[in-house]
Backbone bond lengths (Angstrom), bond angles and torsions (degrees), N, CA, C in turn:
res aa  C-N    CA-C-N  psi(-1)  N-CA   C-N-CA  omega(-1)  CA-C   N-CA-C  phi
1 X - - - 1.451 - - 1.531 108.46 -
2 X 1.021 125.42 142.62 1.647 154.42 -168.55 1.375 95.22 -72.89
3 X 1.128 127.45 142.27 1.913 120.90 173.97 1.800 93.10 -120.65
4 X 1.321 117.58 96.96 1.547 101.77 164.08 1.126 138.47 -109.50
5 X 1.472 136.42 126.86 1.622 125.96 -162.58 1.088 96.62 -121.82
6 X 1.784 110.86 147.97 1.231 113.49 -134.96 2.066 79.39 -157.11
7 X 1.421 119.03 119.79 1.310 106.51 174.11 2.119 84.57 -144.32
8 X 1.157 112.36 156.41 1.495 120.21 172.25 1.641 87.02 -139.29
9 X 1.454 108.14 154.55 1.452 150.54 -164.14 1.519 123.37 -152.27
10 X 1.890 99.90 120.95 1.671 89.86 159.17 1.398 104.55 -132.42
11 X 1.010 90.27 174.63 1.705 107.31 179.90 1.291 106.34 -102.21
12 X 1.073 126.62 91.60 1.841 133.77 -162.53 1.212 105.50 97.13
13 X 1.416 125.02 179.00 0.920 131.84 -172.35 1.708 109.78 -157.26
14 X 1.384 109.90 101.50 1.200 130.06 -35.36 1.990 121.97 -41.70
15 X 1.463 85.81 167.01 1.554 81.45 -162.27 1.876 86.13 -177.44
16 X 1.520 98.13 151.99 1.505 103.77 159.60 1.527 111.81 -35.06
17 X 1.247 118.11 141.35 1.338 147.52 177.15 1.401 146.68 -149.87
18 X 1.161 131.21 167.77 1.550 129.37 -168.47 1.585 109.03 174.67
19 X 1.845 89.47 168.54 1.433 104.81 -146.90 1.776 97.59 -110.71
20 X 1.138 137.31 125.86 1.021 130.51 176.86 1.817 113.36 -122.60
21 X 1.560 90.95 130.93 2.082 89.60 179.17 1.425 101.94 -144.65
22 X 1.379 99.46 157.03 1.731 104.51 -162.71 1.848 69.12 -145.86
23 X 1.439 93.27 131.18 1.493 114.85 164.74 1.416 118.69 -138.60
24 X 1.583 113.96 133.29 1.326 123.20 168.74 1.156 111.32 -105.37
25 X 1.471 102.85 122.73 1.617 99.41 -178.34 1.673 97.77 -148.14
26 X 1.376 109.46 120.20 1.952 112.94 164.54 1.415 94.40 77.18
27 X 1.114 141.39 5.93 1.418 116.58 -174.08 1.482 113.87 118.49
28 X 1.422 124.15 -24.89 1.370 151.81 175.36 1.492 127.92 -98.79
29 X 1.424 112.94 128.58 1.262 130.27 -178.18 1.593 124.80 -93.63
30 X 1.187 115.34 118.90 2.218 112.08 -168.16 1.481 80.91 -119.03
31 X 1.215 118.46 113.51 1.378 128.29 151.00 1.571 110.43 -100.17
32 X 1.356 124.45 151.72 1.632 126.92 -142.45 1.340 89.90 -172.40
33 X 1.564 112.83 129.60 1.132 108.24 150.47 1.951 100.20 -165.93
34 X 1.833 87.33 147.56 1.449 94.78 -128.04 2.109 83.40 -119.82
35 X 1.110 117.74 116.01 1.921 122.94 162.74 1.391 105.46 -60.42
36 X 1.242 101.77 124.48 2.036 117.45 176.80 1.094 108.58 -117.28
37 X 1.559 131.70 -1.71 1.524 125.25 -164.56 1.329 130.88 81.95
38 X 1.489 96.67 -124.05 1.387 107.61 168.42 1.183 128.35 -111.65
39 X 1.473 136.93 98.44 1.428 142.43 -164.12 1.540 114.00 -132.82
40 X 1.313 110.65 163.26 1.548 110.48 168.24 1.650 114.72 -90.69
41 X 0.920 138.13 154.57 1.545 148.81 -167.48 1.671 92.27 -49.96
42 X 1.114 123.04 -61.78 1.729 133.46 168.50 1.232 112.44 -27.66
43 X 0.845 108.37 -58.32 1.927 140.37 -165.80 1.513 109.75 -51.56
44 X 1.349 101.84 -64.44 1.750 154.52 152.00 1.834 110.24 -10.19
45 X 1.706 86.11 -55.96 1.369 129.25 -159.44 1.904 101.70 -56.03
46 X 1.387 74.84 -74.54 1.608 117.30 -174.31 1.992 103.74 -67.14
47 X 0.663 101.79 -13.87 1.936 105.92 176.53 0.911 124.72 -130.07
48 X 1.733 112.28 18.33 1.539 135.20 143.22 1.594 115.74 -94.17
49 X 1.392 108.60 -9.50 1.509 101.90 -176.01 1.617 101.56 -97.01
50 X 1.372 98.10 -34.45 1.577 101.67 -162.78 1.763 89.77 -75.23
51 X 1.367 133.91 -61.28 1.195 127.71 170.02 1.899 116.44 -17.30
52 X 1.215 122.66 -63.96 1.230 151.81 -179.61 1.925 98.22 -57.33
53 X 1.123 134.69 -50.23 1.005 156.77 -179.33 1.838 102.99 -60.86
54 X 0.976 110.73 -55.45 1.479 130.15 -167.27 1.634 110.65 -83.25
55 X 1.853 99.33 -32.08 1.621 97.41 161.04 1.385 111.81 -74.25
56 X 1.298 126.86 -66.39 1.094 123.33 156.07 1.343 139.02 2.47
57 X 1.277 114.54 -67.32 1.437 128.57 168.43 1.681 111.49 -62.11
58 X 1.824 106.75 -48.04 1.588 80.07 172.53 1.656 130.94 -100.47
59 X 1.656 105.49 28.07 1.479 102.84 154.64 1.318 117.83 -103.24
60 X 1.811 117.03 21.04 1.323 123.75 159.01 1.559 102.60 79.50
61 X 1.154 116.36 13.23 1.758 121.34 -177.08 1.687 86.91 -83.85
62 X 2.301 102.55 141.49 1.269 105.51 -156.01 1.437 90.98 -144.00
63 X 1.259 121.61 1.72 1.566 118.43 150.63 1.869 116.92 -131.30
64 X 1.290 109.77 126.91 1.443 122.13 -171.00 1.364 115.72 -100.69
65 X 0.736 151.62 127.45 1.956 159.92 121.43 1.563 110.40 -71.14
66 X 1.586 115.11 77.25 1.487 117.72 175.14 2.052 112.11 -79.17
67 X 0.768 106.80 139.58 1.555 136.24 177.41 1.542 101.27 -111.97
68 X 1.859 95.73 122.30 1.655 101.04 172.23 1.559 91.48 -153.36
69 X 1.157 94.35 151.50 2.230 103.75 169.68 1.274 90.89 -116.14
70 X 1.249 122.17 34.66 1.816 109.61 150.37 1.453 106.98 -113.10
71 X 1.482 123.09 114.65 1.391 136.58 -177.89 1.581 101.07 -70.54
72 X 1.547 123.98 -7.48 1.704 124.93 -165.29 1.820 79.63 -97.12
73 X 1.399 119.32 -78.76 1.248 118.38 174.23 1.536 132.31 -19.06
74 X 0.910 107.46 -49.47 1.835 129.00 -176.35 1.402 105.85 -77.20
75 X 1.570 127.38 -49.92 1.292 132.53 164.26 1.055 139.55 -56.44
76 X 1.848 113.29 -11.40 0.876 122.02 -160.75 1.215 114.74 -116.26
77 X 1.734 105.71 -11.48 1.494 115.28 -167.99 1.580 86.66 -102.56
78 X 1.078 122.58 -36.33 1.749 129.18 -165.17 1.842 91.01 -56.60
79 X 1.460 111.03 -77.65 1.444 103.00 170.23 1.194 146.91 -82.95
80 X 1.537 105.68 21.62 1.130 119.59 -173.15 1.629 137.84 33.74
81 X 1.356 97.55 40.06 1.389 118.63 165.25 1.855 114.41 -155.85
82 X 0.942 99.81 159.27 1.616 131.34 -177.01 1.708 116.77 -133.51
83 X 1.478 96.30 132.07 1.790 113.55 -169.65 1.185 102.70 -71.01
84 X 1.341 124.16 -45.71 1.717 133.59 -174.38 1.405 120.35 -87.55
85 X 1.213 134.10 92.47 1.599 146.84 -136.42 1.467 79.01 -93.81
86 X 1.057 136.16 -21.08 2.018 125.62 156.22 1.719 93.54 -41.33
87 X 1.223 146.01 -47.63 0.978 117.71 -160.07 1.673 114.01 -129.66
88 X 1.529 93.68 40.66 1.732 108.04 178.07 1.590 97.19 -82.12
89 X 1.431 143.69 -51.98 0.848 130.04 170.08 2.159 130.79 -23.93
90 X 1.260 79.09 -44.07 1.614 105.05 -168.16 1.795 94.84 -65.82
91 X 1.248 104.49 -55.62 1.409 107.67 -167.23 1.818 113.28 -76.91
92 X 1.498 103.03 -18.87 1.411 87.51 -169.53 1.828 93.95 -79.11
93 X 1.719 115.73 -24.55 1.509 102.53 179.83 1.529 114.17 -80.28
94 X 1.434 125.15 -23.66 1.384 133.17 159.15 2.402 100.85 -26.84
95 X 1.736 86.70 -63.18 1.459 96.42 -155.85 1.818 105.64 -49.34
96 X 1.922 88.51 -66.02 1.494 97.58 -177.67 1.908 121.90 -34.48
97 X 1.521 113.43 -34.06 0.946 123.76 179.76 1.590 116.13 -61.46
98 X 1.841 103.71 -58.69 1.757 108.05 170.90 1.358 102.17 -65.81
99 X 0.654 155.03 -54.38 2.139 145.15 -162.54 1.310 86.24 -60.73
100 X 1.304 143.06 -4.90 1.537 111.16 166.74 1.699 113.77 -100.77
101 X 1.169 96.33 4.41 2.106 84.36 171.88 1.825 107.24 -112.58
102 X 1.235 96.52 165.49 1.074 96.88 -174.87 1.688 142.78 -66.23
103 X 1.670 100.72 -23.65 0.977 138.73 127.47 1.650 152.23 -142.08
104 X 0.999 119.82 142.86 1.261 107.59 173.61 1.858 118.39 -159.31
105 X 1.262 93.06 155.39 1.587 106.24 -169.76 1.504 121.33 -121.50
106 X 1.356 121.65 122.10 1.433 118.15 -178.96 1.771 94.49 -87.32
107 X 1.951 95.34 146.47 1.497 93.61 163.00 1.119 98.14 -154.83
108 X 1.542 109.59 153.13 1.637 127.63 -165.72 1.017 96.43 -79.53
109 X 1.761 140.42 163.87 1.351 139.61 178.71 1.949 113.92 -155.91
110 X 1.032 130.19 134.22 1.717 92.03 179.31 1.569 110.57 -85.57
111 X 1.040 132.17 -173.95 1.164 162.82 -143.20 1.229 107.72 -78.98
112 X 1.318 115.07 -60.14 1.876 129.34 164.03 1.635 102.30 -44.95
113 X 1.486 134.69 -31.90 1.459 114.45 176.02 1.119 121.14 -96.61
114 X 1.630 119.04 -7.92 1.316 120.92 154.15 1.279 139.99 -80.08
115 X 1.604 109.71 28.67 1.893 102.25 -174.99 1.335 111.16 -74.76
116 X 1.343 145.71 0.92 1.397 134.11 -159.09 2.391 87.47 -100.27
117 X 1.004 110.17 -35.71 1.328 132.22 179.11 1.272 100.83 -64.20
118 X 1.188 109.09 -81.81 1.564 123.94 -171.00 1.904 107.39 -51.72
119 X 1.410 129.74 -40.65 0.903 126.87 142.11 2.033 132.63 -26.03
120 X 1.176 107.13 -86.74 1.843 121.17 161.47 1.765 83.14 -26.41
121 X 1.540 117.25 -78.97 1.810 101.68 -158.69 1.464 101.85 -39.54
122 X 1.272 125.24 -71.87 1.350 114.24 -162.73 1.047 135.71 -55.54
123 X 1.229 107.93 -32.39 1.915 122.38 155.00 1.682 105.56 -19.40
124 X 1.808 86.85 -64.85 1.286 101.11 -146.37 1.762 110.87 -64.44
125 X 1.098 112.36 -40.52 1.668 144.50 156.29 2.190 91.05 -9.46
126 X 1.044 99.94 -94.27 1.874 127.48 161.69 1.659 94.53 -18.01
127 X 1.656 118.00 -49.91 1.428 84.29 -159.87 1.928 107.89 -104.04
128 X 1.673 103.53 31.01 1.558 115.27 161.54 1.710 99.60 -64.67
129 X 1.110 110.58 -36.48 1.411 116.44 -153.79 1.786 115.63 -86.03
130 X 1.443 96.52 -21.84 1.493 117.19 -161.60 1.469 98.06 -93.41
């Protein structure tokens, strides 16, 4: 199974932002981190998974164990819905993305196990500017 951690970051809210993912997969490490502009921390959230999702898919990896410290993210993919239709968009491309592997699992995590993630976001934050 694939280990992927997955944290997005802005600087304001909304505010510059980015997508950060740290994946273990086979023995090998994909660190990624991806400039989104202008987003809300939520926003952020949700376009670090699908980013992460989309690497995933095209290194043909077909079972997932995703890692996120967003409890909105994680909740949302588990039941596949969200209260704030601001971020139904996010989730219905989140979904389409997981229904294509064979398996995969969202799990909540705190914050302290996401620094390699949470790191890549902030990187990525820096290169709105660059």
């Amino acid at each position: 199974m694939i280990e992927v951690y997955v944290d997005g970051a802005s600087a304001g809210n909304p505010g510059p932002s980015g997508a950060g993912v740290f994946i273990k997969a086979e023995g090998n490490l994909i660190r990624s981190s991806m400039p989104l502009g202008m987003l809300t921390n939520h926003e952020a959230e949700f376009e670090a998974l699908i980013h992460a999702l989309t690497l995933c898919n095209e290194h043909n990896f077909r079972t997932l164990s995703i890692r996120t410290d967003s409890q909105l993210v994680s909740s949302a993919v588990d039941n596949r819905y969200v209260k704030n239709k601001v971020y139904q968009p996010y989730l219905t491309r989140s979904l389409a993305l997981v229904d294509q592997f064979d398996l995969c699992f969202i799990k909540w995590i705190p914050s302290s196990k996401n620094k390699n993630a949470d790191e890549l976001a902030r990187k990525a934050i820096q290169l709105n500017t660059a």
